[in-house]
N, CA, C and O atoms as a CHARMM CRD file, in Angstrom:
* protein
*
  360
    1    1 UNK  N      0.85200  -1.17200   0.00000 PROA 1      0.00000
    2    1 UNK  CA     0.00000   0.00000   0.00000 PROA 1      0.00000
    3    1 UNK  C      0.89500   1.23100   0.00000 PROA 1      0.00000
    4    1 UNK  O      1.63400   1.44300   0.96100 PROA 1      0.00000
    5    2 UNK  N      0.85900   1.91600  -0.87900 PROA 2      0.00000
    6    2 UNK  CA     1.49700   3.61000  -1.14500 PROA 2      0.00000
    7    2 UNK  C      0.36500   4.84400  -0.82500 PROA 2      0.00000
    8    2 UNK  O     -0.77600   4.94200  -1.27700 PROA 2      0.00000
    9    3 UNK  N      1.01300   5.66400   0.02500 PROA 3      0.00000
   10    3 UNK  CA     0.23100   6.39600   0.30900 PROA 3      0.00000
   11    3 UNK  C      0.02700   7.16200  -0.76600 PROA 3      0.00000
   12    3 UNK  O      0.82100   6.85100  -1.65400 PROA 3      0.00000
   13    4 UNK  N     -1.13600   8.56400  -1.25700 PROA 4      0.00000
   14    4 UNK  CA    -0.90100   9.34000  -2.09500 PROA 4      0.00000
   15    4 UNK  C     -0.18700  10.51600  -1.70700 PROA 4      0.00000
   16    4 UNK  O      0.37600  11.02000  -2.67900 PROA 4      0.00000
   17    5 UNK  N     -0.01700  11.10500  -0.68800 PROA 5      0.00000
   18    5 UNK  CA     0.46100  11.84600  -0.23200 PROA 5      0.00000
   19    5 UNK  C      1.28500  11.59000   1.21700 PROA 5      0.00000
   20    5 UNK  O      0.80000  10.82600   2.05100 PROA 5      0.00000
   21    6 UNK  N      2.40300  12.19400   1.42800 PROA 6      0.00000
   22    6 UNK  CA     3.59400  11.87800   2.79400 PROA 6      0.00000
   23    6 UNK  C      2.54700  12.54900   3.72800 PROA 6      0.00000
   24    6 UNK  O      1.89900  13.54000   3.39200 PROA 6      0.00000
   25    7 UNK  N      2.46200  12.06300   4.66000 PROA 7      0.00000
   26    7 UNK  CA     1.74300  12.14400   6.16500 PROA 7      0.00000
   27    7 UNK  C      2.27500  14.07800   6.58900 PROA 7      0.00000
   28    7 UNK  O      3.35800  14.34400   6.06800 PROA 7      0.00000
   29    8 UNK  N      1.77800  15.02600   7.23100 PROA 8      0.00000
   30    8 UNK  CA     2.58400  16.20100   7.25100 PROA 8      0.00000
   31    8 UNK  C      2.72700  16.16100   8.64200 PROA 8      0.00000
   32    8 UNK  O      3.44100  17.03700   9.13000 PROA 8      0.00000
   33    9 UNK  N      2.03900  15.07200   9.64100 PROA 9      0.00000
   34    9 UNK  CA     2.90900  14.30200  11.04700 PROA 9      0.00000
   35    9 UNK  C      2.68100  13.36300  11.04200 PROA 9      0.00000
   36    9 UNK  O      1.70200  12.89900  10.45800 PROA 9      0.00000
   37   10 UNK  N      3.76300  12.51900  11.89900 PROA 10     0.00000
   38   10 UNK  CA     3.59000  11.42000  12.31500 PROA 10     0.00000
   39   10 UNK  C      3.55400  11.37100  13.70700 PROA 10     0.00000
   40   10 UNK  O      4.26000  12.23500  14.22700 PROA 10     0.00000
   41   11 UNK  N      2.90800  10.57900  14.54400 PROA 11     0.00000
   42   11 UNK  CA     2.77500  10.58800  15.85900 PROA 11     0.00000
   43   11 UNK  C      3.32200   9.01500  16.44400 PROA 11     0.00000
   44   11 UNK  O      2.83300   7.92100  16.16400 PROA 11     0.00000
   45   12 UNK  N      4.29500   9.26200  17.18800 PROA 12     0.00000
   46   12 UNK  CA     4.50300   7.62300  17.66300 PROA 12     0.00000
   47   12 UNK  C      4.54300   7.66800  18.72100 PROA 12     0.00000
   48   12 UNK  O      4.90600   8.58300  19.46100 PROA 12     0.00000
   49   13 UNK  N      3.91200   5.98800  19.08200 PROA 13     0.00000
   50   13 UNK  CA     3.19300   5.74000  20.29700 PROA 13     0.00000
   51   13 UNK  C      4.40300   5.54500  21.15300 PROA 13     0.00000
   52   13 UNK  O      5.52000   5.21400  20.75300 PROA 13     0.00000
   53   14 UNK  N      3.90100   5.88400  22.83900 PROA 14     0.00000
   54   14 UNK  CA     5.16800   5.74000  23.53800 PROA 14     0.00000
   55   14 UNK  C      4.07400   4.72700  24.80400 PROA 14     0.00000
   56   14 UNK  O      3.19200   5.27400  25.46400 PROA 14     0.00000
   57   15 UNK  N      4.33900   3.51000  24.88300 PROA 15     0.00000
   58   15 UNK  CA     3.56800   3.15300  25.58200 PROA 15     0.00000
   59   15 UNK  C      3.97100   2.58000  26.92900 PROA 15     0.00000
   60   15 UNK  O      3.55800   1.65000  27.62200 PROA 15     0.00000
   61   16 UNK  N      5.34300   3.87200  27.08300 PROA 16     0.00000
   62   16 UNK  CA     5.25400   3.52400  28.72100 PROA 16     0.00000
   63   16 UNK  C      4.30500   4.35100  29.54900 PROA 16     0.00000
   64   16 UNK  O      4.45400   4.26400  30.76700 PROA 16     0.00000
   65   17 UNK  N      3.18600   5.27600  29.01200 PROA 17     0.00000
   66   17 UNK  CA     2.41700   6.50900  29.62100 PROA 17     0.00000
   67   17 UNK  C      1.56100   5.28900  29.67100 PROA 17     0.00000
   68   17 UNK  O      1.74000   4.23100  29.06900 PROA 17     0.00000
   69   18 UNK  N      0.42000   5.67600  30.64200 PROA 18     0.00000
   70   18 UNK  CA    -0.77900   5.22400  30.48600 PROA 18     0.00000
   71   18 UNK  C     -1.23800   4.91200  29.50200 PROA 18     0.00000
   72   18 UNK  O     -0.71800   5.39300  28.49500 PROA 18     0.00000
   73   19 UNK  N     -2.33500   4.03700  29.34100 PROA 19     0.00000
   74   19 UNK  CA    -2.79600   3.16800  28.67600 PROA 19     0.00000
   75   19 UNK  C     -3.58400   4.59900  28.25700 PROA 19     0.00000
   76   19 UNK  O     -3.11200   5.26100  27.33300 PROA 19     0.00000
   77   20 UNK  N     -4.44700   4.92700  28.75700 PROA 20     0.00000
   78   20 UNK  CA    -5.84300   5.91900  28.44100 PROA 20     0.00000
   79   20 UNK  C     -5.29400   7.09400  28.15900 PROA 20     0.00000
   80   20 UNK  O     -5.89700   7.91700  27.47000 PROA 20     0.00000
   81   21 UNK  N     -3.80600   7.37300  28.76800 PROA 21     0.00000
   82   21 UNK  CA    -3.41800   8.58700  28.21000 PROA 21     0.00000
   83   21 UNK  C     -3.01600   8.74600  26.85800 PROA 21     0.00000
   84   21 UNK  O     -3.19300   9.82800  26.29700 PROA 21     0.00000
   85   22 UNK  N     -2.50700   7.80700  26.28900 PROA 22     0.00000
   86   22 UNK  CA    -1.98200   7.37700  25.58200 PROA 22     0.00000
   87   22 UNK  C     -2.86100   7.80400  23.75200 PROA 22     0.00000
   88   22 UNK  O     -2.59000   8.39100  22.70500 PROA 22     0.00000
   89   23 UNK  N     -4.23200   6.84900  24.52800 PROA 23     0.00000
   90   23 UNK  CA    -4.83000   6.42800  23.38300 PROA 23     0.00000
   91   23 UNK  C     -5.99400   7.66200  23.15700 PROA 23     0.00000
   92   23 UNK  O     -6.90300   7.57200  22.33100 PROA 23     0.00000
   93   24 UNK  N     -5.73100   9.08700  24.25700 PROA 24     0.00000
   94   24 UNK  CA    -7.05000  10.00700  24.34200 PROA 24     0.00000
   95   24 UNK  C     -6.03000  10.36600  23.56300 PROA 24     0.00000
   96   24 UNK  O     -6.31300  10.27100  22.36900 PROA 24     0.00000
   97   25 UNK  N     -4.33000  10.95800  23.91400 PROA 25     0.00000
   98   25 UNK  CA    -3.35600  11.35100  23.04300 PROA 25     0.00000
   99   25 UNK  C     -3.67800  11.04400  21.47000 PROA 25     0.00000
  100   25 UNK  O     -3.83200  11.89600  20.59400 PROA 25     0.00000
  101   26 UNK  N     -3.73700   9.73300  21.33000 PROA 26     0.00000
  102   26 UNK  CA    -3.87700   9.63000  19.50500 PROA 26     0.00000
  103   26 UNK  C     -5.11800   9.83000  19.29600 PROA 26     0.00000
  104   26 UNK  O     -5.32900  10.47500  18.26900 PROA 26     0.00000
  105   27 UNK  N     -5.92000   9.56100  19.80900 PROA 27     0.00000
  106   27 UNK  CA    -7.21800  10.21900  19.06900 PROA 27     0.00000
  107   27 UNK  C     -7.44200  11.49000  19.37400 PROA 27     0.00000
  108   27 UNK  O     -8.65400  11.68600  19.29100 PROA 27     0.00000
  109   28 UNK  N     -6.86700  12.45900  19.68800 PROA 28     0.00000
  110   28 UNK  CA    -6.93700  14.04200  19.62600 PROA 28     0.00000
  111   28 UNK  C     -6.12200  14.70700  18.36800 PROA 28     0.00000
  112   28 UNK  O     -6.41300  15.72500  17.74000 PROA 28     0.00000
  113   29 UNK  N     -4.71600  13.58000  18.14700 PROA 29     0.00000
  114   29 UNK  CA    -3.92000  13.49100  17.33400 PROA 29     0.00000
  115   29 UNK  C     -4.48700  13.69800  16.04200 PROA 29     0.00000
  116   29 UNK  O     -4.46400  14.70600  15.33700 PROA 29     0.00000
  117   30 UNK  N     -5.13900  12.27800  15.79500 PROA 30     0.00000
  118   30 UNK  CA    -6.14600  11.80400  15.14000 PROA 30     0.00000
  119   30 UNK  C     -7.10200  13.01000  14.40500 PROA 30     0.00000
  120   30 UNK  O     -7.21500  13.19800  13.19400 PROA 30     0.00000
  121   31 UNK  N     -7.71300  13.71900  15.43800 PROA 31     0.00000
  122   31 UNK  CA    -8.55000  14.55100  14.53100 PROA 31     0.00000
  123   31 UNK  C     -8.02300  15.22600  13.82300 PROA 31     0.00000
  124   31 UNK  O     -8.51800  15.30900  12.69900 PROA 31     0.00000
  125   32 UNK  N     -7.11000  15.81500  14.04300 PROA 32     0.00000
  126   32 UNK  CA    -6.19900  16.83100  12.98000 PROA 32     0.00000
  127   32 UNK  C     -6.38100  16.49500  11.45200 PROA 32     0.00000
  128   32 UNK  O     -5.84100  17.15000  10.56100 PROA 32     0.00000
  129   33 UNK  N     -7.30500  15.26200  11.21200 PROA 33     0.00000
  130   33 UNK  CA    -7.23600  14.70900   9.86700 PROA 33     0.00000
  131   33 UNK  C     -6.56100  13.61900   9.49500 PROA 33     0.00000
  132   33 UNK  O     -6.01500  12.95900  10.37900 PROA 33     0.00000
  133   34 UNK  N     -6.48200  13.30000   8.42500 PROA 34     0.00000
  134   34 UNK  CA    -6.00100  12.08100   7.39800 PROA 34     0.00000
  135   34 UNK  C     -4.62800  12.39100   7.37200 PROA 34     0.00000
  136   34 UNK  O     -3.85700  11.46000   7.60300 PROA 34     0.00000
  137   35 UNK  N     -4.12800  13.58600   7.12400 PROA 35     0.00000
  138   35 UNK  CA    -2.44300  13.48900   6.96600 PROA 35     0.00000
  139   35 UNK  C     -1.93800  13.53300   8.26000 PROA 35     0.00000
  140   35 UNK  O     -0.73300  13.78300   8.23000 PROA 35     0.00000
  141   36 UNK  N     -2.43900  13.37000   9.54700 PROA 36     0.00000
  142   36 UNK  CA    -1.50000  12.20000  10.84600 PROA 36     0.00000
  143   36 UNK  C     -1.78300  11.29800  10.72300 PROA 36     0.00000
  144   36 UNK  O     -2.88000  10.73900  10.75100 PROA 36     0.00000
  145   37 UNK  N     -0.12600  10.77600  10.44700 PROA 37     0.00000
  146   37 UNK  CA    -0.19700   9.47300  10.69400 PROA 37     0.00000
  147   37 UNK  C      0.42100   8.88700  11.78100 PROA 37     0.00000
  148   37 UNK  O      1.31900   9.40000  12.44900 PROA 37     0.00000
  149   38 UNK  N     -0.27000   7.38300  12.00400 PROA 38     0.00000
  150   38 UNK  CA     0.55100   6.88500  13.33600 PROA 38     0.00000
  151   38 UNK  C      1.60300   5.92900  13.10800 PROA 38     0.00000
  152   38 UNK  O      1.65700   5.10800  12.19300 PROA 38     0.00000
  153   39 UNK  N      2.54200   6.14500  14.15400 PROA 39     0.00000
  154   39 UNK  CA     3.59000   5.01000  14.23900 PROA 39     0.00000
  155   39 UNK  C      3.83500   4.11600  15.66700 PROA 39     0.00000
  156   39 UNK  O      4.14600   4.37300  16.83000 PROA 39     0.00000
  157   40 UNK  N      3.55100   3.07500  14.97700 PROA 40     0.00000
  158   40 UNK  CA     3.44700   1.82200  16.07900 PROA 40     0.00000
  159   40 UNK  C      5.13200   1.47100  16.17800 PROA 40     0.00000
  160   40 UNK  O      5.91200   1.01100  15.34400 PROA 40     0.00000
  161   41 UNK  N      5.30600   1.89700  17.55500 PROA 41     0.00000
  162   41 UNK  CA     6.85400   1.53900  18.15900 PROA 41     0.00000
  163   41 UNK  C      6.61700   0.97700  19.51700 PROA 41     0.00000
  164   41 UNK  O      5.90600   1.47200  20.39100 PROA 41     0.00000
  165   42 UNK  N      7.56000  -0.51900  19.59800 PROA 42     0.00000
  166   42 UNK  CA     6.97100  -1.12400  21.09200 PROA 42     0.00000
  167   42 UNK  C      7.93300  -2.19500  21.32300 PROA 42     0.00000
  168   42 UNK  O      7.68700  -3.34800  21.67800 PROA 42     0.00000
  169   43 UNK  N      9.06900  -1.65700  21.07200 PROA 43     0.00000
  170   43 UNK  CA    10.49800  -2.35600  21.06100 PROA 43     0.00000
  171   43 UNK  C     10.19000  -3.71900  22.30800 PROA 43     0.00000
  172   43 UNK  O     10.02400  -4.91700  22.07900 PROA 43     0.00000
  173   44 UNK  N     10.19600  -3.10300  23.42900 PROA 44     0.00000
  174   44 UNK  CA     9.98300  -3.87000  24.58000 PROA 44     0.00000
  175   44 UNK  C      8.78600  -4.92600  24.73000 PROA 44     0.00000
  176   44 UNK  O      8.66900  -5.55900  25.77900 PROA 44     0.00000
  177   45 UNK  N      7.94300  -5.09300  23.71100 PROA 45     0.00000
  178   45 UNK  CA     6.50100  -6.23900  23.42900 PROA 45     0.00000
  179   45 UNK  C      6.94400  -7.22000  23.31200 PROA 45     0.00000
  180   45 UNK  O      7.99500  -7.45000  22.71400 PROA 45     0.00000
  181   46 UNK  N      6.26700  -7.98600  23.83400 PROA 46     0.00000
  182   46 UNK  CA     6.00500  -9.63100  23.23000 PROA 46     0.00000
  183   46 UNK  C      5.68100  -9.54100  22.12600 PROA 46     0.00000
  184   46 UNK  O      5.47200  -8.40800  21.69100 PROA 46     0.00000
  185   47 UNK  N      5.54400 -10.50100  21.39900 PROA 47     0.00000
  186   47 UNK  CA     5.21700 -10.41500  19.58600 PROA 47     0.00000
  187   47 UNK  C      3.74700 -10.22800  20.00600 PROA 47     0.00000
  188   47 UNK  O      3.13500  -9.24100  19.60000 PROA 47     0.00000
  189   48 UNK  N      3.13100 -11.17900  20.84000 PROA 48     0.00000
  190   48 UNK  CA     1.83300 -11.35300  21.27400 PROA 48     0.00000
  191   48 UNK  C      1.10300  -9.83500  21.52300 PROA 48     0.00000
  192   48 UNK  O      0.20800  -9.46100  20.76500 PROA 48     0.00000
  193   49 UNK  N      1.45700  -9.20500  22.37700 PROA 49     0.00000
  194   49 UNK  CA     1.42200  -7.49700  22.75900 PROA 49     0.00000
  195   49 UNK  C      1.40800  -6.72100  21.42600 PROA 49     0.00000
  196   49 UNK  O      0.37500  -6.33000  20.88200 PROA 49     0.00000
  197   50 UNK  N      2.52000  -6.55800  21.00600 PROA 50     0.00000
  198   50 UNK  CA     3.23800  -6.45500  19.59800 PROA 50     0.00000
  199   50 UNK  C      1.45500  -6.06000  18.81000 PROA 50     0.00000
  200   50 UNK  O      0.74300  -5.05600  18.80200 PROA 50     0.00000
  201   51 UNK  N      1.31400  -7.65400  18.15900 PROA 51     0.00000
  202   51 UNK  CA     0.43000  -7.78800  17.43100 PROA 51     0.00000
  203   51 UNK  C     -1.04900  -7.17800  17.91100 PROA 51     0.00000
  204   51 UNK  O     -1.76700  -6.59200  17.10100 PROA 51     0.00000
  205   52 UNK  N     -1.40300  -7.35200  19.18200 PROA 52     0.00000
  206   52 UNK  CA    -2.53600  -7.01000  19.61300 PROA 52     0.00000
  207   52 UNK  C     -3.18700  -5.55900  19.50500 PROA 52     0.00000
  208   52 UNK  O     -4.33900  -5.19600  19.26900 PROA 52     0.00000
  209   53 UNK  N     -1.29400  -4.45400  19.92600 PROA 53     0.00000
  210   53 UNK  CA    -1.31400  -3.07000  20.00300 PROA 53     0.00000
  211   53 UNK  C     -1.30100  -2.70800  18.47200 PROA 53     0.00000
  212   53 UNK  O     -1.35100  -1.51100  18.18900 PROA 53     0.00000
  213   54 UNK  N     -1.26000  -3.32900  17.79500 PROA 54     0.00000
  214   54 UNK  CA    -1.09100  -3.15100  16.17500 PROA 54     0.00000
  215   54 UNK  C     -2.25500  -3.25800  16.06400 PROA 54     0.00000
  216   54 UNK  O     -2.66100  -2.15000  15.71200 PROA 54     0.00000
  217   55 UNK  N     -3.22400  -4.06600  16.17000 PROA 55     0.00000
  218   55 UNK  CA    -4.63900  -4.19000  15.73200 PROA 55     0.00000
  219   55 UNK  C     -5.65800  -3.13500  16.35600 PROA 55     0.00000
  220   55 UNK  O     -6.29200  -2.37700  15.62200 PROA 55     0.00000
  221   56 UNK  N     -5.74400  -3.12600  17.28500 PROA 56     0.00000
  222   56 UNK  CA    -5.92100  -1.82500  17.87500 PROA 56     0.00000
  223   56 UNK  C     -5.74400  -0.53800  16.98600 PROA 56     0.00000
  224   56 UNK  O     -6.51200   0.12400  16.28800 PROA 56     0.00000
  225   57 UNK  N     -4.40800  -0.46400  17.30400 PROA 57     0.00000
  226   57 UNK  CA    -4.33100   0.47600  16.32700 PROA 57     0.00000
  227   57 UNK  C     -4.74100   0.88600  14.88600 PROA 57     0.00000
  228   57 UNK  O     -4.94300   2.04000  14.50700 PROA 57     0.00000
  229   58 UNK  N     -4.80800   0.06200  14.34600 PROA 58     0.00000
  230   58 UNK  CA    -5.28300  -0.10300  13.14300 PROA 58     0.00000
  231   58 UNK  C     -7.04200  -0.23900  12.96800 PROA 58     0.00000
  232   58 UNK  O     -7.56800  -0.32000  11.85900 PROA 58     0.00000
  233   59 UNK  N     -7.62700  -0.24400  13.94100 PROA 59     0.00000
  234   59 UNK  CA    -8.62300  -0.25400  13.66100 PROA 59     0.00000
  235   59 UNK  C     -9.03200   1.56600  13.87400 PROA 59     0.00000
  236   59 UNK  O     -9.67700   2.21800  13.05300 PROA 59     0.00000
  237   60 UNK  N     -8.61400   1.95900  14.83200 PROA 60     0.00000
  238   60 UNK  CA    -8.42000   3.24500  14.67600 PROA 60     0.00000
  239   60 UNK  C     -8.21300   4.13400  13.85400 PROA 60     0.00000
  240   60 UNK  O     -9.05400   4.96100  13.50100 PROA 60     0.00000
  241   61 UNK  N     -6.68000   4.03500  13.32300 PROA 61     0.00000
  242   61 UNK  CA    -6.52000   4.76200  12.16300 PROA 61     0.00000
  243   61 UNK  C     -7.49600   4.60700  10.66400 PROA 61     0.00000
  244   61 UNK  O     -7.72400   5.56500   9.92500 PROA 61     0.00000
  245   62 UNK  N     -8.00400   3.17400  10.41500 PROA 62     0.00000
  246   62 UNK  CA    -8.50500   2.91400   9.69700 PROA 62     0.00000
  247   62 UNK  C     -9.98900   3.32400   9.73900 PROA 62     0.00000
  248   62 UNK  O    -10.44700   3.34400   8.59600 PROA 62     0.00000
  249   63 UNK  N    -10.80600   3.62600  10.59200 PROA 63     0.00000
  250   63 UNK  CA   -11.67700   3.95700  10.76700 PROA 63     0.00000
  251   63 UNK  C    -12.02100   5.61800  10.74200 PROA 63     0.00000
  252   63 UNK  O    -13.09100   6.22600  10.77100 PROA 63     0.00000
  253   64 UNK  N    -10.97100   5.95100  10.69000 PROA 64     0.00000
  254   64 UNK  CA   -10.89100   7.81900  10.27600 PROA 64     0.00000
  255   64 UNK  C    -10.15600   7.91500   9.17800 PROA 64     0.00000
  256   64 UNK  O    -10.18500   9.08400   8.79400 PROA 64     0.00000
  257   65 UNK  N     -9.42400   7.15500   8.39700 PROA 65     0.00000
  258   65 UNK  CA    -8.81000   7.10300   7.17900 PROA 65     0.00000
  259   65 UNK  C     -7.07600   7.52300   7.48200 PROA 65     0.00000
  260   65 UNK  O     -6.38700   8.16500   6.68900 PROA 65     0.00000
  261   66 UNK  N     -6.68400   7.07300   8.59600 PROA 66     0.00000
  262   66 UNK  CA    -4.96300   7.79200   9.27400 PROA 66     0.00000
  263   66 UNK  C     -4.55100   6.72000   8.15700 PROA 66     0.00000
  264   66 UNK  O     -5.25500   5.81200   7.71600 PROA 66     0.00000
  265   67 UNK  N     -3.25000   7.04400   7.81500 PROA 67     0.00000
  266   67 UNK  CA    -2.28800   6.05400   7.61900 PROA 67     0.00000
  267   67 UNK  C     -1.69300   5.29200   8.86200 PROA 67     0.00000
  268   67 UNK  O     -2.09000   5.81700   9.90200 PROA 67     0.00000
  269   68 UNK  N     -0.89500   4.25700   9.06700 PROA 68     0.00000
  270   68 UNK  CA    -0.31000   3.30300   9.80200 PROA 68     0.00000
  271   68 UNK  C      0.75900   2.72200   9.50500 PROA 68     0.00000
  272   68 UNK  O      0.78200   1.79100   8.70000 PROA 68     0.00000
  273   69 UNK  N      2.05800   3.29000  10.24900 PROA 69     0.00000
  274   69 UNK  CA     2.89200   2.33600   9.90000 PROA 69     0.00000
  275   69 UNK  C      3.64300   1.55700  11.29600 PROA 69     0.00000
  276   69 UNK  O      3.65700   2.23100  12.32600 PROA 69     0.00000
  277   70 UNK  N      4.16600   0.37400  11.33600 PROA 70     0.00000
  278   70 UNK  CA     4.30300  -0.57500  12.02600 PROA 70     0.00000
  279   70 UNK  C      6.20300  -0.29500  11.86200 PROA 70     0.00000
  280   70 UNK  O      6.92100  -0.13400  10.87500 PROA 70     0.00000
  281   71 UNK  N      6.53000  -0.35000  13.58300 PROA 71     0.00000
  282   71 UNK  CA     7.93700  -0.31900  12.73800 PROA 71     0.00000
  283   71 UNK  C      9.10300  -1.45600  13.23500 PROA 71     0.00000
  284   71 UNK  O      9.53800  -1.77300  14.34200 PROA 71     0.00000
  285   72 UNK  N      9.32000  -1.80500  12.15600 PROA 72     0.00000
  286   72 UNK  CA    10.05000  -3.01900  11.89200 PROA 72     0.00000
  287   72 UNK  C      9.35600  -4.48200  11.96100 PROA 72     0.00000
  288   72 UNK  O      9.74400  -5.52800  12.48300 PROA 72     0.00000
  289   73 UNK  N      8.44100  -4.23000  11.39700 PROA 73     0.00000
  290   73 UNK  CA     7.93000  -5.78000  11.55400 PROA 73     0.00000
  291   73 UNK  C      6.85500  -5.96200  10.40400 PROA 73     0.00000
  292   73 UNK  O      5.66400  -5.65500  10.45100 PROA 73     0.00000
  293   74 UNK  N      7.56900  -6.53900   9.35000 PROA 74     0.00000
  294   74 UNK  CA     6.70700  -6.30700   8.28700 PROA 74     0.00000
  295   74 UNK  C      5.67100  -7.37000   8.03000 PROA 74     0.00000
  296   74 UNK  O      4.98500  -7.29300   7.01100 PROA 74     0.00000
  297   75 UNK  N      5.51600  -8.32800   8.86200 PROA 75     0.00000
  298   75 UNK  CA     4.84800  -9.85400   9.37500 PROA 75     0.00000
  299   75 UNK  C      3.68000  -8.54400   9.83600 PROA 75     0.00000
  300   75 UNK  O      2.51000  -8.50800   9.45300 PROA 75     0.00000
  301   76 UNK  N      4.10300  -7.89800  10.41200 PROA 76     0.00000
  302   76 UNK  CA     2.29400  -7.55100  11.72400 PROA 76     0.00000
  303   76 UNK  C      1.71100  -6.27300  10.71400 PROA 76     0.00000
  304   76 UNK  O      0.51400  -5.99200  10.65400 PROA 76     0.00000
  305   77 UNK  N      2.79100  -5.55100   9.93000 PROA 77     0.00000
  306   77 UNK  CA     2.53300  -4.32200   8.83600 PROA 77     0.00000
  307   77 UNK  C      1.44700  -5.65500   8.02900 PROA 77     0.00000
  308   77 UNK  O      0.27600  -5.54400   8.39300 PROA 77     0.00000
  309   78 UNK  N      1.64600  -6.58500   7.24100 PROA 78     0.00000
  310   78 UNK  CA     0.76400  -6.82900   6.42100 PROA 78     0.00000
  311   78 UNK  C     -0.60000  -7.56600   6.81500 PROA 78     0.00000
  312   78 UNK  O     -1.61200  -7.66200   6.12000 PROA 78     0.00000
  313   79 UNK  N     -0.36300  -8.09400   8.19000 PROA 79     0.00000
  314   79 UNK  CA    -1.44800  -8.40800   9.17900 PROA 79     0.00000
  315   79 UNK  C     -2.97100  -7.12500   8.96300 PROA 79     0.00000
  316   79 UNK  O     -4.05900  -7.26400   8.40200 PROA 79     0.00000
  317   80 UNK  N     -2.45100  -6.14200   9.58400 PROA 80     0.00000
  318   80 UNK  CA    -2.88400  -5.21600  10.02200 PROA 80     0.00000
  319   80 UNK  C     -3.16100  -4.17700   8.85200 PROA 80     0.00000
  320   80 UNK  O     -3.52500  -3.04500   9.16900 PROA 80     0.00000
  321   81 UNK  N     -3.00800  -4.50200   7.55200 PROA 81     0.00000
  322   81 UNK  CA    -3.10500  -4.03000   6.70300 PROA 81     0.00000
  323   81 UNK  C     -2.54100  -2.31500   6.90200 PROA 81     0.00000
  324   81 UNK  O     -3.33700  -1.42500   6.60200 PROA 81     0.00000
  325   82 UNK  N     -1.25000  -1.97500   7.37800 PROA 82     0.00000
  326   82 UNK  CA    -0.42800  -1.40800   7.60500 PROA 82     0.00000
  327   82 UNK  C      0.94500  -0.82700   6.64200 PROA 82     0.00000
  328   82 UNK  O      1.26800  -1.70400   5.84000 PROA 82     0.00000
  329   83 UNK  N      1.57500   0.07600   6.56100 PROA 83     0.00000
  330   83 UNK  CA     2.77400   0.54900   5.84300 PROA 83     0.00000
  331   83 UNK  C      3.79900  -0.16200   7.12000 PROA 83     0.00000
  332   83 UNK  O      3.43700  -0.47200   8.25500 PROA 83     0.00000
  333   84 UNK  N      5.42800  -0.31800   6.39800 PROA 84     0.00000
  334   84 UNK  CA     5.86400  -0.56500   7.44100 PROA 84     0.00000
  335   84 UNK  C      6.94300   0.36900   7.39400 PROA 84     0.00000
  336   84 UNK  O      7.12500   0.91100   6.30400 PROA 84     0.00000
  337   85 UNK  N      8.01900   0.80600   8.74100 PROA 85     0.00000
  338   85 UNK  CA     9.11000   1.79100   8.89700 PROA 85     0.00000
  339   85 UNK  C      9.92900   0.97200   9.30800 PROA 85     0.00000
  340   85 UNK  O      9.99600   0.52200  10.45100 PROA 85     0.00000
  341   86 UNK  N     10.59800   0.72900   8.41100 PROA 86     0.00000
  342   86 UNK  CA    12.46800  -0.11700   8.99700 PROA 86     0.00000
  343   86 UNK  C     13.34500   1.21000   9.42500 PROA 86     0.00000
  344   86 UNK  O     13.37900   2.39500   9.09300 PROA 86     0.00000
  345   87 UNK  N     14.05700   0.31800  10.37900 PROA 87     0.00000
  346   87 UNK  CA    15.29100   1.17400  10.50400 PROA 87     0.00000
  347   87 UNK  C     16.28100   1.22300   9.99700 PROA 87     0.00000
  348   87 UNK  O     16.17300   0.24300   9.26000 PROA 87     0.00000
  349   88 UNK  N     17.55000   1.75900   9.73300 PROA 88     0.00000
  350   88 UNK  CA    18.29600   1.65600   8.79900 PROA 88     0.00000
  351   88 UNK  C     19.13300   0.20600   8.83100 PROA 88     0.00000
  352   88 UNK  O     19.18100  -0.47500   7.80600 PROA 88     0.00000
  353   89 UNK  N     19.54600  -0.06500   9.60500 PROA 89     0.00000
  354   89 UNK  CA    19.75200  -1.62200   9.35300 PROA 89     0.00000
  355   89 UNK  C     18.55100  -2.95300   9.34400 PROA 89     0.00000
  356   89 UNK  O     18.72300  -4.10100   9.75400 PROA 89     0.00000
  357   90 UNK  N     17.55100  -2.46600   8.84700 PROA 90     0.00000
  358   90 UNK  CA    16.12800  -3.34000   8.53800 PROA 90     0.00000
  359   90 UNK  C     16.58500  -3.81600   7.04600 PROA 90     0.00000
  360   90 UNK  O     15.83900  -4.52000   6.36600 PROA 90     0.00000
């Protein structure tokens, strides 16, 4: 999936804050429109976690039209019907 246009933010999740803070954070984010996009970062997850906070997410962004990208894990990016962000040694 290619976006048509580059996101003009990206917002990435930091999910050592609260759970609720977190997620009032991206959906305030969120309204700003279609060009925020989110980035799923969760170095410290279980794949299990991992995948779960990805779906989540994605139902979110997808439901207001955000883009989504997943980063480094291009297994849960095509799950989640997601973009993915490698890092430079990805």
């Amino acid at each position: 999936m290619v976006p048509s246009t580059l996101p003009r933010l990206v917002v990435i999740t930091d999910w050592r804050l609260p759970s609720e803070r977190m997620r009032w954070a991206l959906t305030r984010a969120l309204d700003a429109g279609p060009e925020v996009a989110v980035q799923h970062r969760h170095p410290e997850a279980t794949g299990r976690r991992f995948l779960d906070e990805a779906r989540e997410l994605a139902a979110l962004c997808h439901s207001r039209g955000n883009p989504l990208f997943i980063n480094g894990r291009v297994d849960v990016a095509l799950l989640v019907g997601a973009h993915v962000h490698l890092p430079a040694h990805g």
